[in-house]
Biopython code that builds the backbone (N, CA, C, O; Angstrom):
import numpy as np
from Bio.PDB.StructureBuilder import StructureBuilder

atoms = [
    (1, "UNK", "N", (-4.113, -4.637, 24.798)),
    (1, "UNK", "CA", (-2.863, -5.276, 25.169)),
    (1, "UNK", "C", (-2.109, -5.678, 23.901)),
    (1, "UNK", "O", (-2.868, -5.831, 22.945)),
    (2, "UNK", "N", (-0.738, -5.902, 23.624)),
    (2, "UNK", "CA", (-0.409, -5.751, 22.719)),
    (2, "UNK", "C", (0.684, -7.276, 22.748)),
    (2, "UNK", "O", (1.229, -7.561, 23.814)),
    (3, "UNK", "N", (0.925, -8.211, 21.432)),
    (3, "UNK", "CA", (1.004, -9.311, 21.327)),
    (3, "UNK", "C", (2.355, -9.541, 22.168)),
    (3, "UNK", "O", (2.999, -8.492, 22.173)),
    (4, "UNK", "N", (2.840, -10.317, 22.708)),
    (4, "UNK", "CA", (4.176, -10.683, 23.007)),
    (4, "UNK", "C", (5.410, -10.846, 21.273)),
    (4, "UNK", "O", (6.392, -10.244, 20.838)),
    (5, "UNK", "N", (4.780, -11.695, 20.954)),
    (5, "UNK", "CA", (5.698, -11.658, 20.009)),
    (5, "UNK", "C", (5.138, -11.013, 17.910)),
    (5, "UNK", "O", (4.023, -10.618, 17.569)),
    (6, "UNK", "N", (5.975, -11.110, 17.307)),
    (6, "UNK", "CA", (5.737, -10.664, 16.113)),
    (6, "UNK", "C", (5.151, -11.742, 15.196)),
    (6, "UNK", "O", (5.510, -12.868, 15.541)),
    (7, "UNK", "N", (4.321, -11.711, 14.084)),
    (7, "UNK", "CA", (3.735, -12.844, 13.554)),
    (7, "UNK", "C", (4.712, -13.588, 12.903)),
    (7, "UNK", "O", (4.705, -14.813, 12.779)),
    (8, "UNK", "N", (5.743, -12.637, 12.397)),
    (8, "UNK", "CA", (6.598, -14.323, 11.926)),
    (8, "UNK", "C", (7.718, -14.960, 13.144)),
    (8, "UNK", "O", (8.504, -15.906, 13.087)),
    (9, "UNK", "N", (7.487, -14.261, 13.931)),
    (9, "UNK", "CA", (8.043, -14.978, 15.380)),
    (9, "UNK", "C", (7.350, -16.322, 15.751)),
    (9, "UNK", "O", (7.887, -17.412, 15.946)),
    (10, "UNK", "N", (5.916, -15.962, 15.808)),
    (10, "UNK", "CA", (4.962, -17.008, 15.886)),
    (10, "UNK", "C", (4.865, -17.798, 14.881)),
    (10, "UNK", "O", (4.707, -19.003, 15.083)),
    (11, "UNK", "N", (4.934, -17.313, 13.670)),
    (11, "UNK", "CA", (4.673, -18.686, 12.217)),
    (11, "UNK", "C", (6.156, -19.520, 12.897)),
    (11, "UNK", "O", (6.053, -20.684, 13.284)),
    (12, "UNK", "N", (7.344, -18.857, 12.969)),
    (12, "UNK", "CA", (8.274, -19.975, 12.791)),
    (12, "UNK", "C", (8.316, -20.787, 14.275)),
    (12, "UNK", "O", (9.143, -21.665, 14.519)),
    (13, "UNK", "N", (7.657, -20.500, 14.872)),
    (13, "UNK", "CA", (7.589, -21.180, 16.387)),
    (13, "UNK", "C", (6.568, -22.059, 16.256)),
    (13, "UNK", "O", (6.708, -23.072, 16.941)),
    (14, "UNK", "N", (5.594, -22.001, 15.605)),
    (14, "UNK", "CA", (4.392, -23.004, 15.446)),
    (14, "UNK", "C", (5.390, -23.980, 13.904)),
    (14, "UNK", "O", (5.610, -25.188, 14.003)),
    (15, "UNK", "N", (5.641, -23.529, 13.210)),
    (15, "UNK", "CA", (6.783, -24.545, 12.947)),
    (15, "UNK", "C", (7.295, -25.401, 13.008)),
    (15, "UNK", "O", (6.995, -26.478, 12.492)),
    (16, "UNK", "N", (8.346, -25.109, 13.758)),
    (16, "UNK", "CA", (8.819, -25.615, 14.572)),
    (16, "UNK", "C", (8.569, -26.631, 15.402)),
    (16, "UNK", "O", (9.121, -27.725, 15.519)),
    (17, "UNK", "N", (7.642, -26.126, 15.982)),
    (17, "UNK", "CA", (6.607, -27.641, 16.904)),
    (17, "UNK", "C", (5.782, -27.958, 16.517)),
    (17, "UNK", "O", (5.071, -28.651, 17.243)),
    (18, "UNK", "N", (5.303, -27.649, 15.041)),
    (18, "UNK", "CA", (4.672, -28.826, 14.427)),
    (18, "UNK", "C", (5.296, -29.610, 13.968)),
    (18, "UNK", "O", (5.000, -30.797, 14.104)),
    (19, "UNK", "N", (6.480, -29.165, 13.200)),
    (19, "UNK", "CA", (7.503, -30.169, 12.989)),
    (19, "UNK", "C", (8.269, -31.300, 13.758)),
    (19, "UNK", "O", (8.736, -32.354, 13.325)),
    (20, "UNK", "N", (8.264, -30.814, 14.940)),
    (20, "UNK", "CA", (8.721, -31.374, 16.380)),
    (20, "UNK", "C", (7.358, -32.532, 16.579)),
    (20, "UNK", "O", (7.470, -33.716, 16.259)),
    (21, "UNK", "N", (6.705, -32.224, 16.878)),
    (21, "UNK", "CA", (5.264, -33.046, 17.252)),
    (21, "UNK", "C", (4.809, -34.068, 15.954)),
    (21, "UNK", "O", (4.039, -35.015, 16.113)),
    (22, "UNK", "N", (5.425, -33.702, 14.644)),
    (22, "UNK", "CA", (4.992, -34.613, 13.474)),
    (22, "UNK", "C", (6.019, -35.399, 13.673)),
    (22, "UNK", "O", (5.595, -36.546, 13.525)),
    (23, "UNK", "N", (7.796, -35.433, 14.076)),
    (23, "UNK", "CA", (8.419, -36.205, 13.973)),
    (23, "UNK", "C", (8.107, -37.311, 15.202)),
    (23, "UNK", "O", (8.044, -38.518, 14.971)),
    (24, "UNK", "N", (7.891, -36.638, 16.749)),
    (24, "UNK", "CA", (7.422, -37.785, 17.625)),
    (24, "UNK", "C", (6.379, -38.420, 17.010)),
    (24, "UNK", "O", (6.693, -39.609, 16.952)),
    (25, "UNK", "N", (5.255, -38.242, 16.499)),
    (25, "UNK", "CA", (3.905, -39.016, 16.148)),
    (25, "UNK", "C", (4.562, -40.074, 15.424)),
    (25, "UNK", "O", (4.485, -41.188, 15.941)),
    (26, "UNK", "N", (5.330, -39.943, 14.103)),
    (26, "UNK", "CA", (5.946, -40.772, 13.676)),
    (26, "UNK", "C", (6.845, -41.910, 14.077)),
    (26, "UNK", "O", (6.924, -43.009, 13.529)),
    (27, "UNK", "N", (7.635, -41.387, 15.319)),
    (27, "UNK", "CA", (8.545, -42.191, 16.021)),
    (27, "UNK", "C", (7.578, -43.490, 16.829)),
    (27, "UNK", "O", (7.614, -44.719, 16.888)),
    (28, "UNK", "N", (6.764, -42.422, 17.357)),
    (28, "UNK", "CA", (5.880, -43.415, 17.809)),
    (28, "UNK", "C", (4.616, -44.611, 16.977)),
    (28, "UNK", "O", (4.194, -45.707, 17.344)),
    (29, "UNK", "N", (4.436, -44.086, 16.213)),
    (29, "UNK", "CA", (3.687, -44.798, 15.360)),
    (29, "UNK", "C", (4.565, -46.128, 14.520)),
    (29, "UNK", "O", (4.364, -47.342, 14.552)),
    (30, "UNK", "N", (5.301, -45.547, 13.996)),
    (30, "UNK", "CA", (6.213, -46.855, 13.036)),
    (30, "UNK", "C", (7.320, -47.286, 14.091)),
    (30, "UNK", "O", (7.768, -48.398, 13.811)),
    (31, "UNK", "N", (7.855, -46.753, 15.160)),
    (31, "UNK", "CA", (9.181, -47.223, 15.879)),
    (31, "UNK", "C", (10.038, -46.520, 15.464)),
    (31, "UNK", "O", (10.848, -46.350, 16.376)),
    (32, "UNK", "N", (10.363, -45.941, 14.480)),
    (32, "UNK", "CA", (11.972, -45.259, 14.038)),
    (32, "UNK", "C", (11.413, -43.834, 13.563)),
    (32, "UNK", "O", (10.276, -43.412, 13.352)),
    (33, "UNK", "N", (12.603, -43.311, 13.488)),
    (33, "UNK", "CA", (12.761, -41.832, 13.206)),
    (33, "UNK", "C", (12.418, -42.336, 11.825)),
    (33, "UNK", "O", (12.295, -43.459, 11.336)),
    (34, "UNK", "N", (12.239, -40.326, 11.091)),
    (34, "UNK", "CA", (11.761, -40.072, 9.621)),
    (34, "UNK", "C", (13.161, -40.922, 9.079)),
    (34, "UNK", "O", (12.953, -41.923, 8.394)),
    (35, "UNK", "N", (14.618, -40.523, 9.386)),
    (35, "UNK", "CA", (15.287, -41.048, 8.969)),
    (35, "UNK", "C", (15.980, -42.387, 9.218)),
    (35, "UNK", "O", (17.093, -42.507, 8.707)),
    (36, "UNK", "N", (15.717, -42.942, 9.601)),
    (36, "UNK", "CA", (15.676, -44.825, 9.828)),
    (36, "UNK", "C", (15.317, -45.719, 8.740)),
    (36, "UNK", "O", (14.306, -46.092, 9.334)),
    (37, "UNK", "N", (15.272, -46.395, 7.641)),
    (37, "UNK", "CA", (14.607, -46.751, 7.436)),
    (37, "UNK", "C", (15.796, -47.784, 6.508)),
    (37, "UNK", "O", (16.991, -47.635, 6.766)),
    (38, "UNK", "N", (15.450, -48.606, 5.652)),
    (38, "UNK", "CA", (16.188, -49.537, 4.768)),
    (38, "UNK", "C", (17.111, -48.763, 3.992)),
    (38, "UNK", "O", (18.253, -49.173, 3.787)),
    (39, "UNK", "N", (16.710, -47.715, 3.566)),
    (39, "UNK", "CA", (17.372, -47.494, 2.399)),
    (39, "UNK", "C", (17.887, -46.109, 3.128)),
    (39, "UNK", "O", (17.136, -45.162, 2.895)),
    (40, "UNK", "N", (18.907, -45.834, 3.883)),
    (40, "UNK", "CA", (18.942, -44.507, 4.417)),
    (40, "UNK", "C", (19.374, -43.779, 3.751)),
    (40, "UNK", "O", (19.025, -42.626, 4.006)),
    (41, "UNK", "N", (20.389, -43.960, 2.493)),
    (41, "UNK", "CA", (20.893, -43.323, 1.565)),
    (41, "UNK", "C", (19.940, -42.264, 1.221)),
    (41, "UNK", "O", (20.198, -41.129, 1.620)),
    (42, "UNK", "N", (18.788, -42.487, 0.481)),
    (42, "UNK", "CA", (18.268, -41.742, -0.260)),
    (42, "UNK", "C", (16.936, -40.661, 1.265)),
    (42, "UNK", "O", (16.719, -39.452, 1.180)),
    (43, "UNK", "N", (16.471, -41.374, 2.151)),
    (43, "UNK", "CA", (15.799, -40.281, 2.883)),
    (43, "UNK", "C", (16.902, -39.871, 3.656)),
    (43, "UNK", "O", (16.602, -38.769, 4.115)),
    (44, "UNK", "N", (18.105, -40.221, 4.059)),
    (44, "UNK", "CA", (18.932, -39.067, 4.535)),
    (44, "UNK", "C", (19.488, -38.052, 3.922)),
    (44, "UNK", "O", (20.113, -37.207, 4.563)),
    (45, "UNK", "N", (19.351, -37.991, 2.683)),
    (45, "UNK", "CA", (19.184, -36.695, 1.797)),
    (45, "UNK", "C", (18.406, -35.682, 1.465)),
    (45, "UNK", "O", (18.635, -34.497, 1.224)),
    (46, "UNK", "N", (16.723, -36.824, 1.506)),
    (46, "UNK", "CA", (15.701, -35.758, 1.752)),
    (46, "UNK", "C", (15.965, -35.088, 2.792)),
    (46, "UNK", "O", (16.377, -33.933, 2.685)),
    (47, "UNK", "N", (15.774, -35.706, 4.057)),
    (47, "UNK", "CA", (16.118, -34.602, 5.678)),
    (47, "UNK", "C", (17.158, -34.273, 5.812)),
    (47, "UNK", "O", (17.372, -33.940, 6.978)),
    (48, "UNK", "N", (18.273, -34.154, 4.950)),
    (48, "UNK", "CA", (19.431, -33.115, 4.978)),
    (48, "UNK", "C", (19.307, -31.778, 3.730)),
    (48, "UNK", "O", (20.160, -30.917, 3.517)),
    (49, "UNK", "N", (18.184, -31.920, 3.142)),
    (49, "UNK", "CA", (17.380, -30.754, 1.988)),
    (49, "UNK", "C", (16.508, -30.135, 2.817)),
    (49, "UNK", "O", (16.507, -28.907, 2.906)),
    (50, "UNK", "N", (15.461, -31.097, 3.691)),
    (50, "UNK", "CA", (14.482, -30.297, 4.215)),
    (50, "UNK", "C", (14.917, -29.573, 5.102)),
    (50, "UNK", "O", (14.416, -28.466, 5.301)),
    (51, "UNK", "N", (15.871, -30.009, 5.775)),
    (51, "UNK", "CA", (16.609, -29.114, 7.621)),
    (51, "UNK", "C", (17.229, -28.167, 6.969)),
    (51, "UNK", "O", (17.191, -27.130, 7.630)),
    (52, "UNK", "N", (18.066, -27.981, 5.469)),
    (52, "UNK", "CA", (18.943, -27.038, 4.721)),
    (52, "UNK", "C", (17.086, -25.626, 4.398)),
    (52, "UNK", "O", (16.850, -24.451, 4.678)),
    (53, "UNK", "N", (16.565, -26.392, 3.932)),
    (53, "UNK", "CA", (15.909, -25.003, 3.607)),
    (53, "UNK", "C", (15.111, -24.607, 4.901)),
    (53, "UNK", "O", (14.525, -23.554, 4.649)),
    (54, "UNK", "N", (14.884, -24.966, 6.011)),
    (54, "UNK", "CA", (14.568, -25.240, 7.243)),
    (54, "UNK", "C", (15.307, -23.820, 7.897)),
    (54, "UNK", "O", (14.742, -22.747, 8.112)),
    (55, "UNK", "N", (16.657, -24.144, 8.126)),
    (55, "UNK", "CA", (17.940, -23.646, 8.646)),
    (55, "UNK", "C", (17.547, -22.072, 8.020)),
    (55, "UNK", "O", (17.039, -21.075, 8.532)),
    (56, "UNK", "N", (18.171, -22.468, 6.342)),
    (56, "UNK", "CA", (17.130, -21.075, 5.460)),
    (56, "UNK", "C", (16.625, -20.108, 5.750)),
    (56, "UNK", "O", (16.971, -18.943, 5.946)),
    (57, "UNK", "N", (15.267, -20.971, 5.782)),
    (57, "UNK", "CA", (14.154, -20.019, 5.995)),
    (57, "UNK", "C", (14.254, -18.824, 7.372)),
    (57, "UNK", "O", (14.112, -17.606, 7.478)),
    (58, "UNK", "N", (14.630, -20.133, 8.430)),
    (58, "UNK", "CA", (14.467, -19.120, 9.724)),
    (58, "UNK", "C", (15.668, -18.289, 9.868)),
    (58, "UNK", "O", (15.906, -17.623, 10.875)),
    (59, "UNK", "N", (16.640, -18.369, 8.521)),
    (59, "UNK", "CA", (18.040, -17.320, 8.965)),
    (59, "UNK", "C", (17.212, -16.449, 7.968)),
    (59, "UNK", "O", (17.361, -15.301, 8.386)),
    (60, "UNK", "N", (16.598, -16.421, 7.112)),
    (60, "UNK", "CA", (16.670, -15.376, 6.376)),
    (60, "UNK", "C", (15.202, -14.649, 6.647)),
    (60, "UNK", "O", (14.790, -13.822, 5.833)),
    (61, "UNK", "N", (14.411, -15.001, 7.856)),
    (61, "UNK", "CA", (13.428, -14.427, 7.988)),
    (61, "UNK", "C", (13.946, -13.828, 9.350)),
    (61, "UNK", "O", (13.573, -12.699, 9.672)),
    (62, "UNK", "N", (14.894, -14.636, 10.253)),
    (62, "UNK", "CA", (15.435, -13.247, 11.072)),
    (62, "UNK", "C", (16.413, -12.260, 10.781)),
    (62, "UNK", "O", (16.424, -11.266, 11.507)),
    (63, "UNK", "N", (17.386, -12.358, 9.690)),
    (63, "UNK", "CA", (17.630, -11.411, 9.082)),
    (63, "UNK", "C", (16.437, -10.143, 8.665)),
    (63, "UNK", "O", (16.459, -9.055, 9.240)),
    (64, "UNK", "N", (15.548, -10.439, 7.723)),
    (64, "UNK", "CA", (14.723, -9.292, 7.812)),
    (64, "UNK", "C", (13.891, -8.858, 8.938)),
    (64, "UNK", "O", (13.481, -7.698, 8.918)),
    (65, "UNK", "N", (13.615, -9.546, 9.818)),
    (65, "UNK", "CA", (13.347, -9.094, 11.114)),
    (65, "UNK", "C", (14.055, -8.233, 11.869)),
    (65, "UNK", "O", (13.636, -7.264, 12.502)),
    (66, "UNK", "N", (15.368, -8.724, 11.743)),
    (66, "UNK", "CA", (16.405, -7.905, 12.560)),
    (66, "UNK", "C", (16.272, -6.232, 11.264)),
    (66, "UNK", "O", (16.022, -5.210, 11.903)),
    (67, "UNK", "N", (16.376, -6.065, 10.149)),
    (67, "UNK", "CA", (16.321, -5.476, 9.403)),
    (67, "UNK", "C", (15.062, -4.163, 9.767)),
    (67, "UNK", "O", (15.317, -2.959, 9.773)),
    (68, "UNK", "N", (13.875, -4.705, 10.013)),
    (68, "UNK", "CA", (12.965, -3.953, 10.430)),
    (68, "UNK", "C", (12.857, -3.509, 11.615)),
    (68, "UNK", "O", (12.066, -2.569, 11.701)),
    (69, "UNK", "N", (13.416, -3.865, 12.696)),
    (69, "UNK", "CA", (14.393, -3.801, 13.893)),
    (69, "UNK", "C", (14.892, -2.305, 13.748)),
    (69, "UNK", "O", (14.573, -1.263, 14.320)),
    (70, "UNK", "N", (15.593, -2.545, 12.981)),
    (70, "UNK", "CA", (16.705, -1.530, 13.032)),
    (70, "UNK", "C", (16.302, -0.355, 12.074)),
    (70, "UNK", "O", (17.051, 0.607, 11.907)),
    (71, "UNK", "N", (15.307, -0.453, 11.566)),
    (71, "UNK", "CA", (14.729, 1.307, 10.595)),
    (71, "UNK", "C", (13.446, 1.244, 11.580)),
    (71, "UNK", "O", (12.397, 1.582, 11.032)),
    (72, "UNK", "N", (13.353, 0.880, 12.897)),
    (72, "UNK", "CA", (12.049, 1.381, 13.398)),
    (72, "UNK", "C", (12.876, 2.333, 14.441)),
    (72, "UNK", "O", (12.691, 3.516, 14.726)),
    (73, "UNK", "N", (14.210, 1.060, 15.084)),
    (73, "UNK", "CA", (14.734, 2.051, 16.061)),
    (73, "UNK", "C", (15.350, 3.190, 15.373)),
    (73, "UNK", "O", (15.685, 4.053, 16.184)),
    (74, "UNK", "N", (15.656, 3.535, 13.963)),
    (74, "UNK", "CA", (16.091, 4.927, 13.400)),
    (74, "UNK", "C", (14.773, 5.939, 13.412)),
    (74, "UNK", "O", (15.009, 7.095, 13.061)),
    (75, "UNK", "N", (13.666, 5.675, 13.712)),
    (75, "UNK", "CA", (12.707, 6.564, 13.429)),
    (75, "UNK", "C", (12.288, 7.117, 14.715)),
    (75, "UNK", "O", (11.404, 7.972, 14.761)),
]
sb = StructureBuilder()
sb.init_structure("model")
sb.init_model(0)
sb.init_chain("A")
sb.init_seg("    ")
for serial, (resi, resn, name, xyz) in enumerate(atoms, 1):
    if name == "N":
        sb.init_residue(resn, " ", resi, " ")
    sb.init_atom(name, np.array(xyz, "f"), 0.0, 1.0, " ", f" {name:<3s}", serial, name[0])
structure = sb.get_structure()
């Protein structure tokens, strides 16, 4: 039987909801989001770097996806 999806389909989906599932643990554990905190200045910059290479990653890994896509359907 053959997988439903492609492995970096799956890396960025497990990702994703680990990332998802690390931010609830947190919410729940301290009360506030990653970005809440006294000084928001400086971690609302970190999580506007991390979501930027975030955003990134998963455009430029479905770009080459779509890329390999398209020289399989030429063959």
């Amino acid at each position: 039987m053959e997988k439903v999806a492609c492995l970096t389909c799956r890396m960025i989906r497990r990702f994703v909801l680990a990332f998802g599932a690390g931010v609830l643990v947190m919410w729940q554990v301290t009360g506030t989001l990653p970005a809440e905190t006294p000084n928001n200045g400086t971690w609302r910059g970190f999580m506007f770097v991390a979501m930027f290479f975030l955003v990134a990653g998963v455009f430029f890994r479905m770009r080459e996806m779509r890329n390999r896509f398209r020289m399989r359907m030429r063959d």
